[in-house]
N, C-alpha and C positions, 0 to 999 in steps of 0.2 A: 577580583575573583576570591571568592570565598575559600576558608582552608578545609573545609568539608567537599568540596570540588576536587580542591586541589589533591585532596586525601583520595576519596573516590578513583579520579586518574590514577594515580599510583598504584592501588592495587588493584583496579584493571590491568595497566602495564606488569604488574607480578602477575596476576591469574595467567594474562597471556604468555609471559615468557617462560613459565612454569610450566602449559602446557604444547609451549612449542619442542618444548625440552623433552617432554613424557612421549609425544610424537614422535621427535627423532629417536630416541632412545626405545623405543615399541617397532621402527622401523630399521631400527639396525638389527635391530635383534632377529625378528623375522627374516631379511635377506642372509643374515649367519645360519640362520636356521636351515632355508632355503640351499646355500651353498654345502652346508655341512652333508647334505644329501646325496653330493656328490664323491665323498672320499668312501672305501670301504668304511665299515663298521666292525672289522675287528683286527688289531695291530697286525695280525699274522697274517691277512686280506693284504695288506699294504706292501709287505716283502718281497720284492722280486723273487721268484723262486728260479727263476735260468740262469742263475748266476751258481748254481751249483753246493749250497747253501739253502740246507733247510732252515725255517724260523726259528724253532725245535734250538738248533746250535747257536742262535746268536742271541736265545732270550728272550725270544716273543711270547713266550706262552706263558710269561706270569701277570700277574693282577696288577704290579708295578708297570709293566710295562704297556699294558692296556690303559692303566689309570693318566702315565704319560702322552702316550698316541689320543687318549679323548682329550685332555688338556691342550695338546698339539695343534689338532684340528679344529680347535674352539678358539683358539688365540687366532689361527689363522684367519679364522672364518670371518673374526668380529673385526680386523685388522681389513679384509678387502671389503667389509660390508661398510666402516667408515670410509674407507676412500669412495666408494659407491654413493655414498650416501653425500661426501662434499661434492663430486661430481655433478649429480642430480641437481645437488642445491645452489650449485652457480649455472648449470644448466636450465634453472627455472622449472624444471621437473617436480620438485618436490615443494609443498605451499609452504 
């Protein structure tokens, strides 16, 4: 086999795993995205307020704390969109 062959394979074999990679990495993102749809969209949405405890007193209404609550929910999000995502993929769901 010639090393032009042998070269060729090779980065086929990159092209391919590079865009297996872009794939999963394009499809985690979207089910984060997907899931992130589901928590409120503002830190003071998310406070139980029957607990007798406005947001107001524990500090929800500043820009830190919204900056943390979207950080929160993005962590979370991309944490069960990989588990989703190795699921599928020993599942045979995902090519």
């Amino acid at each position: 086999m010639s090393r032009f062959t042998m070269y060729d394979r090779a980065e086929m074999a990159r092209q391919s795993a590079e865009e297996r990679q872009l794939f999963k990495d394009e499809w985690i993102r979207n089910k984060a995205d997907q899931l992130a749809t589901s928590f409120p969209e503002c830190a003071m949405d998310f406070y139980p307020t029957h607990r007798g405890f406005h947001p107001y007193l524990v500090g929800l209404d500043s820009d830190e704390a919204q900056d943390a609550y979207a950080a929160f929910v993005e962590s979370v999000c991309l944490a069960k969109a990989k588990k989703l995502y190795s699921e599928a993929e020993f599942m045979g769901e995902v090519a």
